[in-house]
Backbone bond lengths (Angstrom), bond angles and torsions (degrees), N, CA, C in turn:
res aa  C-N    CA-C-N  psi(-1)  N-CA   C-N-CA  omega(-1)  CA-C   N-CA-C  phi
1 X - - - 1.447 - - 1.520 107.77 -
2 X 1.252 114.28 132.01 1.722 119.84 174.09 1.241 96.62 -97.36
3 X 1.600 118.65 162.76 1.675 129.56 153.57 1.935 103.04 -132.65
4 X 1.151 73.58 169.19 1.698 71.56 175.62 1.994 109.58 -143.45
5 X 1.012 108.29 93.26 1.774 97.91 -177.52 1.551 107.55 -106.48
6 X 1.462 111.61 132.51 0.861 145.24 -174.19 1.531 127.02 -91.88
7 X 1.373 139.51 96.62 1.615 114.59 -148.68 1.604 94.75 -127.32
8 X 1.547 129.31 96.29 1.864 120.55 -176.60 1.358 100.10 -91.36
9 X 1.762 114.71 98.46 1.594 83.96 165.67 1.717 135.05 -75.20
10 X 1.772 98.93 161.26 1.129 106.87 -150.62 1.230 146.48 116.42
11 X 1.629 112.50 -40.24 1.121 129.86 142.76 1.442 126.79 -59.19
12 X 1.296 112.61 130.04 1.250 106.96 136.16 1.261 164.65 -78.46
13 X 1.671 110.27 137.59 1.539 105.09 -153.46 1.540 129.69 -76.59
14 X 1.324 97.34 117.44 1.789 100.05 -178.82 1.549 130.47 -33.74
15 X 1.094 142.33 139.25 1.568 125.05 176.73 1.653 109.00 -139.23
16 X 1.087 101.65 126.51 1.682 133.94 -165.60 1.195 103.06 -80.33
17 X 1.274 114.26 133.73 1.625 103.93 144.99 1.895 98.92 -134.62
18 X 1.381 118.66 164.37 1.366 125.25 -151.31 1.902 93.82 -143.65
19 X 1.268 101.75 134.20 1.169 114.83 -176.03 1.570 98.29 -145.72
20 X 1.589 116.72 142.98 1.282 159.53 -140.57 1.812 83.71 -103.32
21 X 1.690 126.31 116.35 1.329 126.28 157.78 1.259 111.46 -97.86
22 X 1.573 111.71 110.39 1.387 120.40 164.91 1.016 144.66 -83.68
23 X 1.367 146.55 87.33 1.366 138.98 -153.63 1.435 94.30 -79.83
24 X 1.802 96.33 135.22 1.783 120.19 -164.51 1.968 92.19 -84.14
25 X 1.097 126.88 14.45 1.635 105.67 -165.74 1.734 89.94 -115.18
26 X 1.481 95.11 141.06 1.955 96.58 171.14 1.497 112.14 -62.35
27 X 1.346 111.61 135.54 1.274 129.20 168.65 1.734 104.84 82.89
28 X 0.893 135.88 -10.35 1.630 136.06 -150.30 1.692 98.03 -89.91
29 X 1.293 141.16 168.63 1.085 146.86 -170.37 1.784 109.77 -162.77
30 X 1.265 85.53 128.06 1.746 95.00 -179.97 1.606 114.60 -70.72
31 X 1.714 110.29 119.84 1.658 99.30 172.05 1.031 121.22 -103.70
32 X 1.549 124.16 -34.27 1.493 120.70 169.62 1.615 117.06 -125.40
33 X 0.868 113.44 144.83 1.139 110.53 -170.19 1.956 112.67 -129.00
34 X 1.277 112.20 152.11 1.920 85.26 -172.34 1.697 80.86 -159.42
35 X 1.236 125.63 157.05 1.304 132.74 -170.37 1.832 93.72 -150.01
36 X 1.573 88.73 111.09 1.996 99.44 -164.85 1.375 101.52 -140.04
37 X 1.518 123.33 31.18 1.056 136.76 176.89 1.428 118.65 -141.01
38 X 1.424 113.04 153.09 1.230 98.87 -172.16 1.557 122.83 -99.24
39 X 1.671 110.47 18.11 1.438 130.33 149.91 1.943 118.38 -150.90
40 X 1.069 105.11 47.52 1.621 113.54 -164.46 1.891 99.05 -150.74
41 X 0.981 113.60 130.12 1.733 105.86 136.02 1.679 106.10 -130.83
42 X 1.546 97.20 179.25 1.080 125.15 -148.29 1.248 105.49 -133.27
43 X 1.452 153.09 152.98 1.038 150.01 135.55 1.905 112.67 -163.60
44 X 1.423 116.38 -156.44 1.388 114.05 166.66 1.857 111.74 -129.19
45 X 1.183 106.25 158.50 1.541 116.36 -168.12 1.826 88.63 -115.06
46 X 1.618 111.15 161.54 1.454 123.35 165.19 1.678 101.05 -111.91
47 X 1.196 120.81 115.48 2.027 108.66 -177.74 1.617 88.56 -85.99
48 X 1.675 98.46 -167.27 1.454 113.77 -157.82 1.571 95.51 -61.71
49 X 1.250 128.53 -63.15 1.363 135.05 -163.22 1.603 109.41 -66.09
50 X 1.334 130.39 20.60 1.534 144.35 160.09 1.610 111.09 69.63
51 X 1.246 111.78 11.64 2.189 132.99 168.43 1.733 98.30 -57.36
52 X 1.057 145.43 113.10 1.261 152.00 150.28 1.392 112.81 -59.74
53 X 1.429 118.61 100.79 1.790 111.28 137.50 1.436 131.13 -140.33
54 X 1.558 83.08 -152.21 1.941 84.49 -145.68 1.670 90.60 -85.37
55 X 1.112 103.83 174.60 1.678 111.81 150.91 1.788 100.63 -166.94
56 X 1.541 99.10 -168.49 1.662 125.39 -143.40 1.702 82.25 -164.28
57 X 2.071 100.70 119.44 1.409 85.29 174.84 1.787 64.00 -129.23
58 X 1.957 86.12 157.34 1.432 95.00 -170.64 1.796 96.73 -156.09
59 X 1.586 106.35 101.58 1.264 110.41 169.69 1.791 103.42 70.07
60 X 1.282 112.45 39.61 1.449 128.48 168.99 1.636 105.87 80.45
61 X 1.038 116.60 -2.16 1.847 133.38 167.31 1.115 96.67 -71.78
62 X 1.457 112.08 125.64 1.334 115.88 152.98 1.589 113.84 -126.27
63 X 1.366 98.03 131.89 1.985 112.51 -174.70 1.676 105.20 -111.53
64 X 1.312 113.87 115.87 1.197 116.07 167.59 1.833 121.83 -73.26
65 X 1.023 123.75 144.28 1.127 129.14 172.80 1.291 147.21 -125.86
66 X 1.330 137.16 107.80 1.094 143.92 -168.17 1.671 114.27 -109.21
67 X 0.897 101.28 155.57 1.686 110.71 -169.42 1.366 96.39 -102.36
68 X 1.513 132.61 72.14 1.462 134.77 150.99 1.923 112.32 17.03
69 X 1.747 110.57 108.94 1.080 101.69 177.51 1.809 132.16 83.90
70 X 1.557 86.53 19.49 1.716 103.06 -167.44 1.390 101.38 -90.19
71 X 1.382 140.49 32.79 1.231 126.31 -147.91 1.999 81.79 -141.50
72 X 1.212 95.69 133.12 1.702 78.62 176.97 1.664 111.62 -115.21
73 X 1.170 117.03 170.68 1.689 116.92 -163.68 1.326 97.29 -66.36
74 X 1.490 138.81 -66.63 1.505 114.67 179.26 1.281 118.71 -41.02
75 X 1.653 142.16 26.58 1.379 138.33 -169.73 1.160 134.75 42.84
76 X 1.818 114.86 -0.05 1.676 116.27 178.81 1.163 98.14 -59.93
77 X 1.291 106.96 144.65 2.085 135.67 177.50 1.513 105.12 -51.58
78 X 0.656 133.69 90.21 1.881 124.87 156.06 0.965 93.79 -60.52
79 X 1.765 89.50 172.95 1.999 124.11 168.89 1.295 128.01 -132.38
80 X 0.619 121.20 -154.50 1.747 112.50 -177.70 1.932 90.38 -179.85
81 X 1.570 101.42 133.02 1.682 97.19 -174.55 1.466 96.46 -149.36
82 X 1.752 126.99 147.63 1.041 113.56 -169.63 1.614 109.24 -128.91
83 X 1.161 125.44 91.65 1.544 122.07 165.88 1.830 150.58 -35.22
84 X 1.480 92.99 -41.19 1.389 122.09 -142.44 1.748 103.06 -131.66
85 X 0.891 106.35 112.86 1.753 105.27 165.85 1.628 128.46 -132.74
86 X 0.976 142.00 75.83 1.452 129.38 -173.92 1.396 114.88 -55.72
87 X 1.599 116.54 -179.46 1.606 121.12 -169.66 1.654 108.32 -71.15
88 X 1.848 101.86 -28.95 1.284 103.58 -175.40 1.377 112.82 -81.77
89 X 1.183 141.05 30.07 1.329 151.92 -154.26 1.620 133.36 23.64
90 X 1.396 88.27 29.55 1.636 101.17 176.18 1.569 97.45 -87.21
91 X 1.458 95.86 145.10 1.863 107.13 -165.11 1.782 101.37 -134.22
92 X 0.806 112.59 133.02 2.178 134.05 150.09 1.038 122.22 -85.85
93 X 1.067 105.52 126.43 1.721 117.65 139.50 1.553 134.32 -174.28
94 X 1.081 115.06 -121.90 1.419 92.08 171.32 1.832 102.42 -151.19
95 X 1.194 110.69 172.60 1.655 137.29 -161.16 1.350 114.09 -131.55
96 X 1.733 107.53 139.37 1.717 86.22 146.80 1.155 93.99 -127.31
97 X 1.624 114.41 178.04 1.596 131.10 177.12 1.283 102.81 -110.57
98 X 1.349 134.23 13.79 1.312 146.40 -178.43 1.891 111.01 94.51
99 X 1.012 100.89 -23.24 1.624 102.09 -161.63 2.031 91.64 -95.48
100 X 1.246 97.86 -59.14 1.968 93.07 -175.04 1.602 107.77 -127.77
101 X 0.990 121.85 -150.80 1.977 139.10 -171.72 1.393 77.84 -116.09
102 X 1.570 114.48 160.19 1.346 158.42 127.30 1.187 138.40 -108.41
103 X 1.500 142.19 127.68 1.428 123.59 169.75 1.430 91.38 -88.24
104 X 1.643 104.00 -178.58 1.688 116.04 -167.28 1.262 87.71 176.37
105 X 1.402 104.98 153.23 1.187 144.89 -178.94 1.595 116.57 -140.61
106 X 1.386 106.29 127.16 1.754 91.40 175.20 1.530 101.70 -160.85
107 X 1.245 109.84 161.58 1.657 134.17 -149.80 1.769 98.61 -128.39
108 X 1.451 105.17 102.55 1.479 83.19 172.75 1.766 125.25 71.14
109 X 1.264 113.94 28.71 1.173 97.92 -172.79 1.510 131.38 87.96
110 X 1.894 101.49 -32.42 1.920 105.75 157.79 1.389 108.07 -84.14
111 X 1.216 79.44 114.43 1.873 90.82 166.75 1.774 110.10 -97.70
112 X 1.264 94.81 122.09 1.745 89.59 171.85 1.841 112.91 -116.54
113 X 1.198 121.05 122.17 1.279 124.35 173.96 1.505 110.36 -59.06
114 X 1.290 88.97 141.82 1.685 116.22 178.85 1.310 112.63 -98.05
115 X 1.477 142.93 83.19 1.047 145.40 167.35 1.329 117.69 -98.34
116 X 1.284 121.52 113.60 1.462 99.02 178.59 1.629 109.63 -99.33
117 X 1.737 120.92 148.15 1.208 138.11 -167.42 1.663 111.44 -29.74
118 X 1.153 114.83 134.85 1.950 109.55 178.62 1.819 106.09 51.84
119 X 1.555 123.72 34.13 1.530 126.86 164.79 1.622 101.34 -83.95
120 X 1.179 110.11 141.28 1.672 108.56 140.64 1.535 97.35 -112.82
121 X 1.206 144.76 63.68 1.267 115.27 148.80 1.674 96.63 166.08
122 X 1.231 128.76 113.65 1.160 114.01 166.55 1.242 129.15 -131.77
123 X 1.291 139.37 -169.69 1.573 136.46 -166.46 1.400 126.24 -159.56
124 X 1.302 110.26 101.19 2.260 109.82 -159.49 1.517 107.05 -72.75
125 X 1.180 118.29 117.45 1.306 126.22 158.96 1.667 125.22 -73.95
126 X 0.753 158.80 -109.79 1.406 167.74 173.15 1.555 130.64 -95.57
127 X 1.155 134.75 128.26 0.989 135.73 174.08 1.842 122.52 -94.54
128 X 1.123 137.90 130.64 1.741 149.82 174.15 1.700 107.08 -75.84
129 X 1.446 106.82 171.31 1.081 103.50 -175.73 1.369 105.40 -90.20
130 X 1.520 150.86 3.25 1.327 170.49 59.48 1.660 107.86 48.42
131 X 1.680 94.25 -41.17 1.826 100.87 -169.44 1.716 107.29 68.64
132 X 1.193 115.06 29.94 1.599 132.74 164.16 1.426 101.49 -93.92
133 X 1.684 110.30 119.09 1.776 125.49 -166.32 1.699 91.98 -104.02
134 X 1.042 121.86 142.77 1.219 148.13 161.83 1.648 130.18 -110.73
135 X 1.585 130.75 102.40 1.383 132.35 -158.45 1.277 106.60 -157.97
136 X 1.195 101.67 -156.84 1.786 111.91 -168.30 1.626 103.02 -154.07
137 X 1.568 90.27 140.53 1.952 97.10 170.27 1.577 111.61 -123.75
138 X 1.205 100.57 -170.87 1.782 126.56 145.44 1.096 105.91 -99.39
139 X 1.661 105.85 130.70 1.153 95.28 163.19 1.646 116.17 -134.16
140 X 1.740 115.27 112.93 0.912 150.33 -170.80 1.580 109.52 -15.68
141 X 1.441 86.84 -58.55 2.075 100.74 -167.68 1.471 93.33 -64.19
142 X 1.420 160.51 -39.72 1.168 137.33 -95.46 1.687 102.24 -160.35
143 X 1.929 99.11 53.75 1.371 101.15 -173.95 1.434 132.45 -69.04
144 X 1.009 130.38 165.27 1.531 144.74 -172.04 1.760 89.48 -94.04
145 X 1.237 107.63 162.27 1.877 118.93 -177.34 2.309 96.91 -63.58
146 X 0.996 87.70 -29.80 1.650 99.97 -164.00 1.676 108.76 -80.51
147 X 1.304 114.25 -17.18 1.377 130.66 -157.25 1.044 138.47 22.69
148 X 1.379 98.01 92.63 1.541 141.20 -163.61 1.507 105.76 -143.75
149 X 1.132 99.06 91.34 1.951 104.28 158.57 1.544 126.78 -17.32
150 X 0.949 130.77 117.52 1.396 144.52 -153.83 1.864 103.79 -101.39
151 X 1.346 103.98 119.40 1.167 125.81 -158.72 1.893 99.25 -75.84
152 X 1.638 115.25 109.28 1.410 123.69 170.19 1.760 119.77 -121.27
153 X 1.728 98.34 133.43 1.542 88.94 174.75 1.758 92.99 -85.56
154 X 1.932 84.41 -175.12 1.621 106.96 -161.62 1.392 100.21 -153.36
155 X 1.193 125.79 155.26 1.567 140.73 171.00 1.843 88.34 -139.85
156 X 1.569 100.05 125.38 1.538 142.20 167.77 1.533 107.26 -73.96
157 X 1.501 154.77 105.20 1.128 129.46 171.47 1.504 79.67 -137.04
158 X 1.950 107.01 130.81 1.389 109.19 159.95 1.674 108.60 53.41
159 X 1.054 131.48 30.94 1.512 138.50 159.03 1.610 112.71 81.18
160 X 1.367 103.07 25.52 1.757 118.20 179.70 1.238 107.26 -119.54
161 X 1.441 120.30 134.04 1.183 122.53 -173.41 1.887 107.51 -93.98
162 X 0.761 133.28 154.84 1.509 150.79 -159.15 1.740 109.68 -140.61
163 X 1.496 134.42 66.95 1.443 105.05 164.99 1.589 135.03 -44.49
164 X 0.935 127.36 160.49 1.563 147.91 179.85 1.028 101.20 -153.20
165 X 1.343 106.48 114.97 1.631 122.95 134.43 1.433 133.87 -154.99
166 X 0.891 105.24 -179.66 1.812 111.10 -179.56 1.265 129.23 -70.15
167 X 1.421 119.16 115.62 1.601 106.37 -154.75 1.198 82.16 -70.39
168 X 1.806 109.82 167.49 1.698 141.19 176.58 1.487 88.67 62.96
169 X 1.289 164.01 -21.57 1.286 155.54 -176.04 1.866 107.29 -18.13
170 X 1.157 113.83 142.88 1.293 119.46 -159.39 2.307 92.10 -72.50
171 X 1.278 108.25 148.54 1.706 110.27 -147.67 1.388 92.51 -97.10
172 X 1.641 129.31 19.66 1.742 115.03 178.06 2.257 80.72 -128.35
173 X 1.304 90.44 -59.50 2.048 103.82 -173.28 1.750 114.02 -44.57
174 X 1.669 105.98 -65.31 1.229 111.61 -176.71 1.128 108.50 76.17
175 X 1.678 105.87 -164.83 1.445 127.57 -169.26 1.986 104.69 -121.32
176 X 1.317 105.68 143.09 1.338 96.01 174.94 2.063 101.94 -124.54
177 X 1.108 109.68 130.61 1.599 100.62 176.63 1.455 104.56 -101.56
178 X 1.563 104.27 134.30 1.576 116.45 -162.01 1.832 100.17 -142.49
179 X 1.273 108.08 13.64 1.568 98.15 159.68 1.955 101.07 -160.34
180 X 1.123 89.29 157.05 1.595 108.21 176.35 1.534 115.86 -136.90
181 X 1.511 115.69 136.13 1.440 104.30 172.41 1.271 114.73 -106.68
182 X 1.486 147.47 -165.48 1.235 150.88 -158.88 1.695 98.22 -91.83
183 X 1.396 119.65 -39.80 1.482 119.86 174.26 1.724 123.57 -94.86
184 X 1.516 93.17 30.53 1.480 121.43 -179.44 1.834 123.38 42.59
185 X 1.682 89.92 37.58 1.714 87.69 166.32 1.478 105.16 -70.21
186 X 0.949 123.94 159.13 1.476 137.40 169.22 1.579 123.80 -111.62
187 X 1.334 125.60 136.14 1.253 128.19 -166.91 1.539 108.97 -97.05
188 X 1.251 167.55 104.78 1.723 143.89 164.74 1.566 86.10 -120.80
189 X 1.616 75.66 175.17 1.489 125.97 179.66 1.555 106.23 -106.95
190 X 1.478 109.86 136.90 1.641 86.13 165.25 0.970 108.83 -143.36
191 X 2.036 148.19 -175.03 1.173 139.38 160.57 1.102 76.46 -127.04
């Protein structure tokens, strides 16, 4: 086991308190969990029968969430998973319909898919208080020698897609952007 303590004098010292997230459904188990609000988190649960979704626990409420229509006609299981929450309770993340990923964003119950132009496959990272989404696709046009869709992040503003990525980024892996702040720094990953 490592630790790591950190001591700046001068500062003052932060103080924690830690509370236990229980998912209210029999058998179900919490897998990710992310707190991107400044009284909300967000993440997705697996219930007994192994179906992934999202929820929003808010002031000991917890709302499960599904992305309306995630179920695809050959009957493979979709999911629904939630990353991203701003103060105004607009939330990200991503879906499948059984066949590929989606990112999404939705307000109230509208969920709007995040596809960006020539994607097969994408994935919502975080949402700003702006409601500017930050994620990652395939992107279709822009093959690798092996042909395999080449992994690009994206920033969503107002229903326009924006790539981001890392210049020299490795040309099959890429960059994926998975956070945004309110004065639109951007967070990625890259190979």
């Amino acid at each position: 086991m490592f630790g790591l303590f950190l001591s700046i004098p001068g500062l003052v010292r932060a103080q924690y308190s830690f509370s236990t997230i229980d998912v209210p459904v029999a058998g179900a188990k919490a897998r990710e969990i992310n707190g991107n609000s400044t009284h909300e988190i967000v993440g997705e649960f697996e219930d007994a029968s192994g179906i992934i979704h999202g929820f929003i626990l808010e002031k000991r409420a917890f709302t499960t969430i599904d992305v309306p229509g995630t179920v695809s006609p050959n009957g493979k299981v979709a999911f629904t998973s939630l990353n991203g929450l701003n103060a105004q309770g607009r939330f990200v993340g991503t879906y499948s319909d059984g066949a590929t990923n989606h990112a999404f964003v939705a307000n109230k119950g509208d969920f709007t898919t995040l596809d960006p132009p020539g994607s097969s496959y994408s994935q919502g990272g975080f949402i700003n208080a702006q409601g500017e989404v930050v994620g990652a696709y395939r992107d279709h046009n822009a093959k690798h020698p092996d042909q395999v869709d080449k992994r690009r992040g994206f920033v969503w503003r107002n229903g326009i897609f924006t790539p981001v990525n890392v210049p020299g980024d490795h040309p099959l892996c890429g960059t994926v952007a998975f956070g945004i702040n309110d004065i639109d720094q951007v967070v990625e990953n890259y190979v």
